[in-house]
C-alpha positions as semicolon CSV with decimal commas, in nm:
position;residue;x (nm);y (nm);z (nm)
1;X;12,966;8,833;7,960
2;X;12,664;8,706;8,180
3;X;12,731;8,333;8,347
4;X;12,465;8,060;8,400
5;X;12,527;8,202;8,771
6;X;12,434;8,537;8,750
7;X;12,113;8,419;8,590
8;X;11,984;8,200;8,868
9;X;12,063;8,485;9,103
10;X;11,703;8,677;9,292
11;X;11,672;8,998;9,176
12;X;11,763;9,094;9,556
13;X;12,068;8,953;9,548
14;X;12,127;9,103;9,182
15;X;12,065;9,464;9,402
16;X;12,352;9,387;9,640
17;X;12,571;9,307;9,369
18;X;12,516;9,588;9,210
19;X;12,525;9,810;9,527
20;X;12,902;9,663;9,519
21;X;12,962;9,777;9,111
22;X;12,942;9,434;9,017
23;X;12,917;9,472;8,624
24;X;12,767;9,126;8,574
25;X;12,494;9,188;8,803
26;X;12,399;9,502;8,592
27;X;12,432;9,350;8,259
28;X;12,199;9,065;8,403
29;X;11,949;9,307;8,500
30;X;11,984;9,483;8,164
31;X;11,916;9,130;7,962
32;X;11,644;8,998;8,234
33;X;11,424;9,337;8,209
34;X;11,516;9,447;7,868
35;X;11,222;9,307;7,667
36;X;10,995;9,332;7,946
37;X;11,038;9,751;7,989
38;X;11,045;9,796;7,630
39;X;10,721;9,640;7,626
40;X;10,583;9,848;7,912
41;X;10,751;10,175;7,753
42;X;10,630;10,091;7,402
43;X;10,256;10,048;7,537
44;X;10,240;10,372;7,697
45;X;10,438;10,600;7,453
46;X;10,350;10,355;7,101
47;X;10,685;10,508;6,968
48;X;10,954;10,174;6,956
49;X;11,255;10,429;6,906
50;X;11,125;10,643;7,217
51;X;11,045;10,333;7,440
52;X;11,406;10,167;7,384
53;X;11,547;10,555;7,475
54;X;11,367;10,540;7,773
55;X;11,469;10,201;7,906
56;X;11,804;10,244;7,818
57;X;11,820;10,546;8,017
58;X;11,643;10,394;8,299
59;X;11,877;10,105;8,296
60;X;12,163;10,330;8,278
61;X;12,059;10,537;8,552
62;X;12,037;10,277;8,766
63;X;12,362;10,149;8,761
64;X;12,493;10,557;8,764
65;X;12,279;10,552;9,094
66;X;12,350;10,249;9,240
67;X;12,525;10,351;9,518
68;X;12,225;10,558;9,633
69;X;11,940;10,374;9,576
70;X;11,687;10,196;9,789
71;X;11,556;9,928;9,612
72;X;11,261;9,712;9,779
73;X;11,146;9,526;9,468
74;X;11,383;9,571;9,118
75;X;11,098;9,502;8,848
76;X;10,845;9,743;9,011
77;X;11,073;10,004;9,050
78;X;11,241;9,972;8,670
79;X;10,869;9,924;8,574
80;X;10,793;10,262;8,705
81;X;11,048;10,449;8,616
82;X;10,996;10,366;8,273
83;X;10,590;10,496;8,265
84;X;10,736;10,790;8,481
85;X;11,012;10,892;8,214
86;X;10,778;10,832;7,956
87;X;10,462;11,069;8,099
88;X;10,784;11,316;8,123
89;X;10,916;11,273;7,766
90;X;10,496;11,285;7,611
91;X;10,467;11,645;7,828
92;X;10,745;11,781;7,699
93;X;10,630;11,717;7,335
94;X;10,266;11,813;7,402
95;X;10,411;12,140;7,536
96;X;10,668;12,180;7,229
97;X;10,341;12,108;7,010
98;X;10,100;12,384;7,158
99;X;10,383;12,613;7,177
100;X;10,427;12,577;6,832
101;X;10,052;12,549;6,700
102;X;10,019;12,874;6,938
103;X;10,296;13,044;6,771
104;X;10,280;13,263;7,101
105;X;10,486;13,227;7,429
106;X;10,324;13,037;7,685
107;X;10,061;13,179;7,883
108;X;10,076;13,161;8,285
109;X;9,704;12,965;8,251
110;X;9,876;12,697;8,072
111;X;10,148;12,668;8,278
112;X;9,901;12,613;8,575
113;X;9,703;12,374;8,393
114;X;10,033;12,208;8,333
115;X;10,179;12,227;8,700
116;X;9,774;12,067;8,797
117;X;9,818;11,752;8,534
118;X;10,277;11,700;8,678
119;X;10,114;11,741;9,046
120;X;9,865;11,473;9,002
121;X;10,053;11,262;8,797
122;X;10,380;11,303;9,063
123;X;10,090;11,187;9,315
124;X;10,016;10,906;9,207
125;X;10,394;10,801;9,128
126;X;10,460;10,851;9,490
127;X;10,138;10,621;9,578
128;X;10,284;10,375;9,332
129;X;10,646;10,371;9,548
130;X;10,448;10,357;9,844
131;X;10,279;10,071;9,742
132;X;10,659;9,892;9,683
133;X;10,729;9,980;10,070
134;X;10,748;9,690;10,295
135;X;10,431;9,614;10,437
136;X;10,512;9,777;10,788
137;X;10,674;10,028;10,692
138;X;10,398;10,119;10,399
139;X;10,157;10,136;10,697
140;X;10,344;10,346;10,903
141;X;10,375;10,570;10,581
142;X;10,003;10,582;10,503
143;X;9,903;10,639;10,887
144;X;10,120;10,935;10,883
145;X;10,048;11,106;10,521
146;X;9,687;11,010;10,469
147;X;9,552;10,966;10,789
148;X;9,726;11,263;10,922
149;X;9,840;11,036;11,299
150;X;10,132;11,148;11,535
151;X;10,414;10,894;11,589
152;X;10,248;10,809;11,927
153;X;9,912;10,739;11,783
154;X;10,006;10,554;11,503
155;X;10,243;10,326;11,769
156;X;9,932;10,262;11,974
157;X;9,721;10,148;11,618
158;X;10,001;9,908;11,497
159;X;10,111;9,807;11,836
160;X;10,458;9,909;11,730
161;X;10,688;10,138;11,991
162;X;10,751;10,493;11,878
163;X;11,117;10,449;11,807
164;X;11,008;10,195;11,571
165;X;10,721;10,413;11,378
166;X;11,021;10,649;11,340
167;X;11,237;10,390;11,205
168;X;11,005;10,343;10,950
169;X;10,915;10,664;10,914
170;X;11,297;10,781;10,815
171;X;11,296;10,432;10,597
172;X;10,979;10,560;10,378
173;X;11,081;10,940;10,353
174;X;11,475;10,824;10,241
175;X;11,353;10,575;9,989
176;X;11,109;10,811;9,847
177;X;11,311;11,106;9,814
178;X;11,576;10,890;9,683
179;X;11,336;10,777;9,397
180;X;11,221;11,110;9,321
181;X;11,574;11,312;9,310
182;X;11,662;11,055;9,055
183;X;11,449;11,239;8,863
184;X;11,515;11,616;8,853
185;X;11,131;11,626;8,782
186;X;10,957;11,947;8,748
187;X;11,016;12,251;8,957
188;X;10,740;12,171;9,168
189;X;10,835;11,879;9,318
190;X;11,011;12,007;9,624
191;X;10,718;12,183;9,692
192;X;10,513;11,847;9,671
193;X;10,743;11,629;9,871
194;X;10,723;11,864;10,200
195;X;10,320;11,824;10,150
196;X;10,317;11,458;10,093
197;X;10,595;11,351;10,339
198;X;10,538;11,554;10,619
């Protein structure tokens, strides 16, 4: 049962209590975010049953995960997980609906259209976890990915050593790949992830 405590507790420190299976700390997450992610989840999907099936499997994913998540800020990251799982569970209908309006199998076109729509929608998901990164390390992050700089140049540009960039570096590539192996999301995604995070 939650306590008066666990409800004046930061969502940071809700994270490490978690981290240490700290049931409380869960269910306080669960009743602080609740209505909020069913909100977000109804607004993108307008299906109540499917939104509260997505943030209860969000919710319960995080505390089957706890141990290996990264979490920088808890309500952006439940906050997109939810729009993520949703944009997963609308493709997979939309397919099951053309599939069945096409009374044919799939044709390889389709599936490339498909692959085009997960790979920019998995794009901006990582963009949105990017922007969640602490403010160095997002920097770091973006030097490297969009602006295409070696460890040494970006160093020089933020004044940082190299050793640190790394640092960083490592920081943004675990907490990203973390994020997106929760996911088991389309076959493609290894492919993306060398691309992006290189």
């Amino acid at each position: 049962m939650r306590t008066s405590l666990y409800s004046s507790y930061s969502d940071e420190h809700l994270v490490v209590l978690l981290r240490n299976n700290d049931e409380e700390a869960f269910e306080e997450i669960y009743h602080r975010y609740w209505d909020k992610l069913l909100a977000i989840g109804y607004n993108h999907a307008r299906n109540k049953e499917l939104a509260e099936e997505i943030v209860h499997d969000v919710l319960l994913s995080l505390w089957n995960r706890r141990h290996q998540m990264e979490i920088d800020r808890l309500a952006a990251w439940l906050a997109t997980a939810v729009k993520f799982s949703v944009f997963k569970s609308l493709t997979r209908e939309n397919r099951r609906k053309d599939l069945l309006q096409q009374h044919s199998p799939e044709t390889p076109s389709a599936a490339f259209d498909e692959e085009i729509i997960q790979a920019k929608f998995l794009k901006e998901y990582v963009d949105g976890l990017v922007a969640g990164l602490p403010e160095q390390c997002r920097l770091v992050f973006v030097y490297s990915r969009d602006h295409q700089l070696s460890t040494k140049e970006i160093a020089t540009t933020l004044n940082l050593s190299p050793k640190t960039v790394e640092s960083h570096l490592t920081r943004a590539l675990k907490t990203l790949r973390n994020l997106l192996g929760n996911y088991r999301f389309f076959t493609l995604v290894t492919v993306i992830i060398q691309i992006f995070l290189k």
